[in-house]
NUVEX-868119 format. One record per residue: x, y, z of N, C-alpha, C in turn. Coordinates in Angstrom, 1 decimal, always signed. Layout:
REM residues N
[pt [X; Y; Z]; [X; Y; Z]; [X; Y; Z]] ...
***
This chain:
REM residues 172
[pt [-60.5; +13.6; -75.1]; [-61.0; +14.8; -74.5]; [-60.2; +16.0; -75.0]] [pt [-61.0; +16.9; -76.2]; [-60.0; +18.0; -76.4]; [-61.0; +19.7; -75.3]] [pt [-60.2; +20.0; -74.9]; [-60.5; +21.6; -74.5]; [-59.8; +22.6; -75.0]] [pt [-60.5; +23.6; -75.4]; [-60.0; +24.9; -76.4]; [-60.5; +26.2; -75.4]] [pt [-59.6; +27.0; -75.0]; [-60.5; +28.2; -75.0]; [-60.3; +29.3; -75.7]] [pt [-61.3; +30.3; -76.2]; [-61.1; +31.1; -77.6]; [-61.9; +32.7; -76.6]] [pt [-60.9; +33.2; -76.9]; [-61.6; +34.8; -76.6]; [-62.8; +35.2; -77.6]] [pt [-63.6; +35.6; -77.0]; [-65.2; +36.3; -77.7]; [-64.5; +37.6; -78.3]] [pt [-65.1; +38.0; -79.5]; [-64.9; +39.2; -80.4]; [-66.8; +39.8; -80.3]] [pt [-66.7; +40.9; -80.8]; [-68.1; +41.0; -81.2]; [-69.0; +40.2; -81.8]] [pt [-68.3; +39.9; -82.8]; [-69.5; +39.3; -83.5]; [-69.9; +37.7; -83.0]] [pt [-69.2; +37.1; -81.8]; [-70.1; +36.5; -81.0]; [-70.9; +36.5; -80.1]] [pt [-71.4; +38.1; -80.5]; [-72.4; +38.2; -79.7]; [-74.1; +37.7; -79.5]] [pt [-74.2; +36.8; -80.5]; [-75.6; +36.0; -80.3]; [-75.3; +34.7; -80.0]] [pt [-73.9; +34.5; -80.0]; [-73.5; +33.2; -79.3]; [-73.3; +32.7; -77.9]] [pt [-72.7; +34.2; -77.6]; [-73.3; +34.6; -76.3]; [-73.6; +34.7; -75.7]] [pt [-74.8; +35.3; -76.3]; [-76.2; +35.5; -75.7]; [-77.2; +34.0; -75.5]] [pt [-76.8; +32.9; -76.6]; [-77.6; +31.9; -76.3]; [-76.9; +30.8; -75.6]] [pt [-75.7; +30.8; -75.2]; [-75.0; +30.4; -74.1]; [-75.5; +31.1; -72.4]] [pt [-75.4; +32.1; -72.6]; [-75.7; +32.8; -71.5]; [-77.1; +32.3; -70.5]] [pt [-78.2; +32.4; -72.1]; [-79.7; +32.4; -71.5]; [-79.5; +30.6; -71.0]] [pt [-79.3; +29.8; -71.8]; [-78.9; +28.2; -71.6]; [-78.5; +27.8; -70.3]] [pt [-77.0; +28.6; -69.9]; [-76.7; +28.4; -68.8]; [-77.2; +29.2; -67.6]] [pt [-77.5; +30.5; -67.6]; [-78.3; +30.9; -66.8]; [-79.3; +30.2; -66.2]] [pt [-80.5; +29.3; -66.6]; [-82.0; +29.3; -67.1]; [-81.5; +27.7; -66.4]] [pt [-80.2; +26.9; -67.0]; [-80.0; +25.6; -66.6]; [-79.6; +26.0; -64.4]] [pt [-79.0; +26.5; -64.3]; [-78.8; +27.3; -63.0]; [-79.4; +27.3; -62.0]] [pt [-80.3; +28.3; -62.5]; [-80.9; +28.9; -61.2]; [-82.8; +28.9; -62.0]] [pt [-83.3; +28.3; -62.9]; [-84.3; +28.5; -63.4]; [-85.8; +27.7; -62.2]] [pt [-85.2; +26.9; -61.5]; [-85.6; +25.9; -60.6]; [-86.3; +26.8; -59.1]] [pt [-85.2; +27.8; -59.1]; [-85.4; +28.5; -57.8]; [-85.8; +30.0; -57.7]] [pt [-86.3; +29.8; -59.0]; [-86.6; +31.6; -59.0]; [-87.8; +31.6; -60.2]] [pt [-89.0; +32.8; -60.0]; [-90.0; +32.4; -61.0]; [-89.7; +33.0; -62.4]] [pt [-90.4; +32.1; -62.9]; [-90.4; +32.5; -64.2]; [-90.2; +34.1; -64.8]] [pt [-91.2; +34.9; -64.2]; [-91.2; +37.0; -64.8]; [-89.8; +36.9; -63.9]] [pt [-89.2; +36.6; -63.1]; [-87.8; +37.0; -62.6]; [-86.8; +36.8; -63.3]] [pt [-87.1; +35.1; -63.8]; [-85.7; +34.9; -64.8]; [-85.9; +35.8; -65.7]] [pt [-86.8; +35.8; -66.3]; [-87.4; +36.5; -67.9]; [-86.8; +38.2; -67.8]] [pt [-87.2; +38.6; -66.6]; [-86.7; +39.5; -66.9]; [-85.5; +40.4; -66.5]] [pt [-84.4; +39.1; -65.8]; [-83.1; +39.0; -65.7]; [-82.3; +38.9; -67.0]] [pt [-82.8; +37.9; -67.0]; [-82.6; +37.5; -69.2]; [-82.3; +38.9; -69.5]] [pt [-83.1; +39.2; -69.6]; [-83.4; +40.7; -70.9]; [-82.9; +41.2; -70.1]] [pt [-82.9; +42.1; -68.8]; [-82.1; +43.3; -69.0]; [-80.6; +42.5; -68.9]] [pt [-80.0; +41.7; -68.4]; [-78.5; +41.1; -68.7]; [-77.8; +40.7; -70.0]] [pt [-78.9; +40.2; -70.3]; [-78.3; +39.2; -72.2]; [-78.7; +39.7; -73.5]] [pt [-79.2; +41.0; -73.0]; [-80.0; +41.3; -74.5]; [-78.8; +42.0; -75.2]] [pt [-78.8; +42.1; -76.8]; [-77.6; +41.8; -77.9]; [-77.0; +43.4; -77.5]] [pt [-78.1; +44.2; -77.5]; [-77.2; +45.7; -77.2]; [-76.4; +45.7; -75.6]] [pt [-76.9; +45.1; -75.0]; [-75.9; +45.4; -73.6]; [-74.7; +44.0; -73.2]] [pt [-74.7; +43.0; -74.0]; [-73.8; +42.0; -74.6]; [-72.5; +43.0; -75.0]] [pt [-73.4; +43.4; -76.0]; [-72.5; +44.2; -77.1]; [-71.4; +45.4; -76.5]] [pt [-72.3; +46.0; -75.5]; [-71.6; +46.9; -74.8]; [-70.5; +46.3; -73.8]] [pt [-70.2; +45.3; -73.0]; [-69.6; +44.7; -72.5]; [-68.2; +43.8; -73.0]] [pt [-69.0; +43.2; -74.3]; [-67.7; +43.0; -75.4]; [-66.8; +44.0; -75.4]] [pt [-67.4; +45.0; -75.6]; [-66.6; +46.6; -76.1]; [-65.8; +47.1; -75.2]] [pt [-66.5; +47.1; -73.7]; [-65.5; +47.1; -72.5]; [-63.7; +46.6; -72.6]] [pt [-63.0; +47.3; -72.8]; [-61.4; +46.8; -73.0]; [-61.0; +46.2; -71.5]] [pt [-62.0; +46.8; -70.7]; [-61.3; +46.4; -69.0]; [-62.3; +45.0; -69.1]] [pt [-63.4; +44.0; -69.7]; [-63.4; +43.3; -69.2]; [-63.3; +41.9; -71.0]] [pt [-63.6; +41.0; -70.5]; [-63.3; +39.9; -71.5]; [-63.8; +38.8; -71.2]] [pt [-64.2; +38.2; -72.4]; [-65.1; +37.1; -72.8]; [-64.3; +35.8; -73.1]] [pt [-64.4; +34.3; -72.4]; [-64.1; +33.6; -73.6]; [-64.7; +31.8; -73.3]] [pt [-65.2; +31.5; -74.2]; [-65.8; +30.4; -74.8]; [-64.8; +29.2; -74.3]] [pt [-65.1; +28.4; -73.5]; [-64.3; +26.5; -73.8]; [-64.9; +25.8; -74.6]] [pt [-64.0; +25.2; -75.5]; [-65.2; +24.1; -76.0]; [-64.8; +22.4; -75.5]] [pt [-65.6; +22.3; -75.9]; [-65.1; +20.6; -74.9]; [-65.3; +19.7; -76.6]] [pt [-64.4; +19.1; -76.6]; [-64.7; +18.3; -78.0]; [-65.3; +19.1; -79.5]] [pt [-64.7; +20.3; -79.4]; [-65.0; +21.7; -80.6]; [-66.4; +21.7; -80.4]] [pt [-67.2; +21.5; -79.4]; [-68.4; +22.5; -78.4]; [-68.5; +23.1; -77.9]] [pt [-69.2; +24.4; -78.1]; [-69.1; +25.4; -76.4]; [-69.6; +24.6; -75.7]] [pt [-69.0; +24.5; -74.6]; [-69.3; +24.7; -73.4]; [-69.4; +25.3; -72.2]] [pt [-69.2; +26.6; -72.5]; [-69.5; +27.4; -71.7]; [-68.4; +28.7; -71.4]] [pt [-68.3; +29.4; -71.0]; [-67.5; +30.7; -70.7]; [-67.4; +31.4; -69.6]] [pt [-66.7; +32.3; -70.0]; [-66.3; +33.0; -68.5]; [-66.3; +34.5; -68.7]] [pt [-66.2; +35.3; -67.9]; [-66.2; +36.7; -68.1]; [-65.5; +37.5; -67.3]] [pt [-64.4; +38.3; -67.3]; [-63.0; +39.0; -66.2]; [-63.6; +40.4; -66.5]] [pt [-63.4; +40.7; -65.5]; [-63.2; +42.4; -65.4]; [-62.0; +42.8; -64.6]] [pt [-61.6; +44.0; -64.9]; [-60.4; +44.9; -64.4]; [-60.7; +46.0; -64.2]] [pt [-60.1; +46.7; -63.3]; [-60.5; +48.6; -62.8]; [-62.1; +48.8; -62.6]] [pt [-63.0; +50.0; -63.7]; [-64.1; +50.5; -63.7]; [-65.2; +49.3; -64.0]] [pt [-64.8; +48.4; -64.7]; [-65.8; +47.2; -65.1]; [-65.6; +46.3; -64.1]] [pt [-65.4; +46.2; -63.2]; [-65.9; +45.5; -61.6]; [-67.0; +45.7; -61.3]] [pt [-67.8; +44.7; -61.0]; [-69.4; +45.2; -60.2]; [-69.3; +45.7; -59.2]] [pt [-67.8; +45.5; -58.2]; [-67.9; +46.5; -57.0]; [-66.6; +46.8; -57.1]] [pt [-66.3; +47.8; -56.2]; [-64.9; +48.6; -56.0]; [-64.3; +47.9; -55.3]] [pt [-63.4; +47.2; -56.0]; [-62.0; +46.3; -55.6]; [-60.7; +46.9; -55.7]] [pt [-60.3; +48.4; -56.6]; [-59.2; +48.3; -56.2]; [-58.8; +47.8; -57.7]] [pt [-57.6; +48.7; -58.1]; [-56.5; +48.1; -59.3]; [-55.7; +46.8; -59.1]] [pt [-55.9; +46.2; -57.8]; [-54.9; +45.5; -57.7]; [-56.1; +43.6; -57.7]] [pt [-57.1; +44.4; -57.8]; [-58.1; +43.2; -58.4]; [-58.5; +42.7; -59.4]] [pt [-58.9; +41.3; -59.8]; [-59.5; +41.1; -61.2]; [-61.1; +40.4; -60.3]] [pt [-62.2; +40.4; -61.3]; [-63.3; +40.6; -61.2]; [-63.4; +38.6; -62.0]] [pt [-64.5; +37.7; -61.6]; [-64.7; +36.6; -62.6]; [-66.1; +37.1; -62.3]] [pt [-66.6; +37.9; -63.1]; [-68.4; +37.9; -63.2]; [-69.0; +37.0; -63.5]] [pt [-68.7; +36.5; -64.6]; [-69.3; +35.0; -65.1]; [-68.2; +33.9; -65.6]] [pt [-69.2; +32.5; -64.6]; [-68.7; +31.1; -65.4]; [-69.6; +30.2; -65.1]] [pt [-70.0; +29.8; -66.5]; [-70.8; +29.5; -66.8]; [-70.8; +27.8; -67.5]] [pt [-71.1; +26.7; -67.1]; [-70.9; +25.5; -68.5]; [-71.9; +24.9; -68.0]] [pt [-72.5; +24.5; -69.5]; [-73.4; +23.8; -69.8]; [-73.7; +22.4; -68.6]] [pt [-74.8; +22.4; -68.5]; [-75.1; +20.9; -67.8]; [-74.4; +19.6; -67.5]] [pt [-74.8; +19.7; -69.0]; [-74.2; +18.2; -70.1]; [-72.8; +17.9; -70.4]] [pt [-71.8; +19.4; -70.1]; [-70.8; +19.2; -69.9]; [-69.5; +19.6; -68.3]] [pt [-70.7; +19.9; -67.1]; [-70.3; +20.2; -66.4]; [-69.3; +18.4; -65.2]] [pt [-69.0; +18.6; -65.0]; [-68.2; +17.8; -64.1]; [-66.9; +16.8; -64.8]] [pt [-66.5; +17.8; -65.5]; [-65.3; +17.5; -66.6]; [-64.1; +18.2; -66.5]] [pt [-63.9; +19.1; -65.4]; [-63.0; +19.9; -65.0]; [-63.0; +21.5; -66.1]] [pt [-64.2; +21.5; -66.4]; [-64.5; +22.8; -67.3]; [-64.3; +24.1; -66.6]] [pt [-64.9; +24.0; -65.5]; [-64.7; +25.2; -64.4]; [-63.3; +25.7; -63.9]] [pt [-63.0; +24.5; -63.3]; [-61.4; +24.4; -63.3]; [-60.7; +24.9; -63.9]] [pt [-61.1; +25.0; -65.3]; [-60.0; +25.4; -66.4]; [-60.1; +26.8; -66.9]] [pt [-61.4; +27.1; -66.5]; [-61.9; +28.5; -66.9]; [-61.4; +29.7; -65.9]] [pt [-61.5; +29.0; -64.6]; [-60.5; +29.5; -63.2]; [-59.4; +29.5; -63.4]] [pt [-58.9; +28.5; -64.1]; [-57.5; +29.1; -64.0]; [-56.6; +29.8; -65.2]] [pt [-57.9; +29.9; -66.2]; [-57.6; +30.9; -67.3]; [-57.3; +32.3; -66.3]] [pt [-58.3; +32.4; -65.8]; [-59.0; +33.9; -64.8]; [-57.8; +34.5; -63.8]] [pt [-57.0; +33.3; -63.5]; [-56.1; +33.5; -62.9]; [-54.7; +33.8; -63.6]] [pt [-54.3; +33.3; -64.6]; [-52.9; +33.5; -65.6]; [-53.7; +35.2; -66.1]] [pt [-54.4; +35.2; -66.5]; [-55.2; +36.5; -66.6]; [-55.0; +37.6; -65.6]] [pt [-55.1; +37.4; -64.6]; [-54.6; +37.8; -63.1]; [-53.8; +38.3; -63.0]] [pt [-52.3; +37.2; -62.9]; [-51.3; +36.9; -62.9]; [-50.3; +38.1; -63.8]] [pt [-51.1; +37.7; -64.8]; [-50.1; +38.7; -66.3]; [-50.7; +40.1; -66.1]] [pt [-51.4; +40.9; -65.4]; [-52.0; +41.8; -65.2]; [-51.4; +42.4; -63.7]] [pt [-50.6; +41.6; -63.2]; [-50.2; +41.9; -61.8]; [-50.9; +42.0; -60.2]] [pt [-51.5; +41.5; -60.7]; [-53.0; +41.6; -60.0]; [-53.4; +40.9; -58.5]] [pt [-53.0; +40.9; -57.2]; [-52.5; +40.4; -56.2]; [-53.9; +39.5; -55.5]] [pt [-55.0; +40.1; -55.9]; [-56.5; +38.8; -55.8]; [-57.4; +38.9; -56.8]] [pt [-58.0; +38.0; -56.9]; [-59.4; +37.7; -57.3]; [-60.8; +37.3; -56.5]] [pt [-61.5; +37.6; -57.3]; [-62.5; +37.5; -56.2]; [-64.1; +37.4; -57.3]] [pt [-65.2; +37.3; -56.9]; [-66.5; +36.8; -57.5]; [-67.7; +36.9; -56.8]] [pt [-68.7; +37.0; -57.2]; [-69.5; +37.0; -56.5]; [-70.6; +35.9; -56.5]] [pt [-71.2; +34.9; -55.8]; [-72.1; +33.4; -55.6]; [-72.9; +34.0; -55.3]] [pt [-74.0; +33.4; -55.9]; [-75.5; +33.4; -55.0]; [-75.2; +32.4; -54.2]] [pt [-76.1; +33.1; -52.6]; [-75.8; +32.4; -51.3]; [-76.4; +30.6; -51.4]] [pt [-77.4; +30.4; -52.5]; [-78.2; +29.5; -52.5]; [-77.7; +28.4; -53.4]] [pt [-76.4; +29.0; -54.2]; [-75.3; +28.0; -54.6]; [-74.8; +27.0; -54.7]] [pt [-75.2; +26.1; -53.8]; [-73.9; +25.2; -52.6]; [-73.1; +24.8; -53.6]] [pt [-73.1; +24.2; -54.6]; [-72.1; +23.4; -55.5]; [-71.0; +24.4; -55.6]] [pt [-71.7; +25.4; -56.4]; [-70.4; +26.5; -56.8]; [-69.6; +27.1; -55.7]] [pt [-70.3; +27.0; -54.2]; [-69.9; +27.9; -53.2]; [-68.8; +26.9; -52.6]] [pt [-69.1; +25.5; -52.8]; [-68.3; +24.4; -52.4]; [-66.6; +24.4; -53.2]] [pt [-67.0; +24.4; -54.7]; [-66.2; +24.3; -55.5]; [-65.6; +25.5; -55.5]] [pt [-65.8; +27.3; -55.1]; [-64.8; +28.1; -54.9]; [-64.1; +27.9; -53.9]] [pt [-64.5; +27.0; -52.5]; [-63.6; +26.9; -51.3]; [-62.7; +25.9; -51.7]] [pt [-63.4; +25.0; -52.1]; [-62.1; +23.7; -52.7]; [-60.8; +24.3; -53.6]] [pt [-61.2; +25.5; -54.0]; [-59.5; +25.8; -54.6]; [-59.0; +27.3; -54.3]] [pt [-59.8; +27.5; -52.6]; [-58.8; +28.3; -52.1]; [-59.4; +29.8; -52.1]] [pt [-61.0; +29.8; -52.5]; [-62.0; +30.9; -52.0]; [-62.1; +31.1; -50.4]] [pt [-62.5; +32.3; -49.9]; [-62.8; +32.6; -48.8]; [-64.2; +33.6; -48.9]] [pt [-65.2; +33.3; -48.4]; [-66.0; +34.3; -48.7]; [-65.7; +35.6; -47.8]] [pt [-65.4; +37.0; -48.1]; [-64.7; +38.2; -47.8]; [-65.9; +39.1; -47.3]] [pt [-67.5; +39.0; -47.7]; [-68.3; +39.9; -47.9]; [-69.7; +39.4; -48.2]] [pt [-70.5; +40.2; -48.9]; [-71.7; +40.0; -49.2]; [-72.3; +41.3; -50.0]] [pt [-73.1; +41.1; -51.2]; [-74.3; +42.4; -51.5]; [-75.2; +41.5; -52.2]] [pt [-75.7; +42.7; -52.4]; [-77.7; +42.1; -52.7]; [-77.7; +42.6; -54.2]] [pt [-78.5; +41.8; -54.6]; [-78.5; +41.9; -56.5]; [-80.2; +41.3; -56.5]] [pt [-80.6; +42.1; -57.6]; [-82.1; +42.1; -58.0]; [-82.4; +40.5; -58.9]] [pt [-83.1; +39.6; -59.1]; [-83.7; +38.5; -60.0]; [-84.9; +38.7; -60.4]] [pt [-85.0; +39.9; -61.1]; [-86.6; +40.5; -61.4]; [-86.4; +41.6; -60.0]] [pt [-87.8; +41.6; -59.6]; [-88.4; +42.3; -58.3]; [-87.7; +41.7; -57.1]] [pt [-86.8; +40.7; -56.9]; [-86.8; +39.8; -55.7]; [-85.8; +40.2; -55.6]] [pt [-85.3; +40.9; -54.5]; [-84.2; +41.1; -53.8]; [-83.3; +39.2; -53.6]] [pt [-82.0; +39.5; -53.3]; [-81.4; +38.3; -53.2]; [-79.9; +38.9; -52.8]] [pt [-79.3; +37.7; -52.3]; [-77.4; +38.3; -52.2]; [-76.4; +37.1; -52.4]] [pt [-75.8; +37.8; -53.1]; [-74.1; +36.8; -53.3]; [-73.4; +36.9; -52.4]] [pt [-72.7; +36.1; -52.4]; [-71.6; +36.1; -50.7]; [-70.2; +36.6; -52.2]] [pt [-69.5; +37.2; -51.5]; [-68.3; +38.0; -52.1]; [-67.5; +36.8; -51.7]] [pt [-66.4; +36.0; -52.6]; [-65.6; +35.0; -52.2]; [-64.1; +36.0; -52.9]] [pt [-63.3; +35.8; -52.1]; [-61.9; +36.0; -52.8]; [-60.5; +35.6; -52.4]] [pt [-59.7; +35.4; -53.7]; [-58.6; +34.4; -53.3]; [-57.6; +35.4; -53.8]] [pt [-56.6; +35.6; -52.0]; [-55.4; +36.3; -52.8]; [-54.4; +35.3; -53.5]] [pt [-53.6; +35.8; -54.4]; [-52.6; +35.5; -55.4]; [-51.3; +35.7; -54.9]] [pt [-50.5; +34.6; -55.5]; [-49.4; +34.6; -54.5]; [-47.8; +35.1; -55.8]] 
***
């Protein structure tokens, strides 16, 4: 079992993007209709607003591969690239994401605790994330290493209103 994780540059930006739509679509494709995902997809994954986010210096991309495969990635923000006002003394895990086929391999685990040495070297006293309430696995698996859900806001899936429960773990 080898695991690698490799920071995103630009020019993996169609890589991605087709990681993104994969694990997105593998997710949550079950519970939400079709024009919702479709057109979550597009305004979130499409290559110009990828692209803009790469570019972001306050946030960061990076790829695991499980046996030199992606399997999936993760995404930090710091300061103005937070989806909500946390505070300098926060880091942001917007996305983590792994593949199906390679989920229950301690991928997440390892991606968390990239997010966290990340954290850590930034001085950064919590972290925190946002779950869809409809979750349970992921909402399970942030309490199991020390989430608290702190909050709540509402986020669009198409036209359908919905809300993530705010989970966050201070750093010690």
């Amino acid at each position: 079992m080898d695991i690698n994780i490799k920071k995103c540059i630009l020019e993996d930006s169609r890589k991605l993007q087709e990681i993104s739509y994969e694990t997105f679509n593998e997710t949550f494709k079950h519970q939400n209709s079709p024009e919702n995902m479709n057109a979550y997809l597009e305004r979130a994954f499409n290559l110009k607003q990828l692209e803009k986010e790469l570019s972001n210096i306050s946030s960061q991309f990076f790829f695991v591969y499980f046996n030199n495969e992606v399997a999936g990635y993760l995404k930090v923000n710091t300061n103005e690239a937070q989806s909500e006002e946390m505070g300098a003394e926060s880091l942001e895990i917007e996305r983590i994401y792994i593949k199906k086929k390679f989920q229950k391999h301690g991928l997440g685990k390892y991606l968390l605790n990239k997010a966290m040495e990340i954290a850590m070297e930034r001085n950064k006293k919590k972290i925190w994330l946002g779950v869809w309430e409809k979750n349970e696995n992921a909402i399970a698996f942030y309490k199991k290493l020390g989430f608290v859900q702190t909050g709540a806001h509402s986020f669009y899936m198409g036209d359908e209103g919905q809300m993530d429960f705010i989970m966050t773990k201070t750093l010690i």
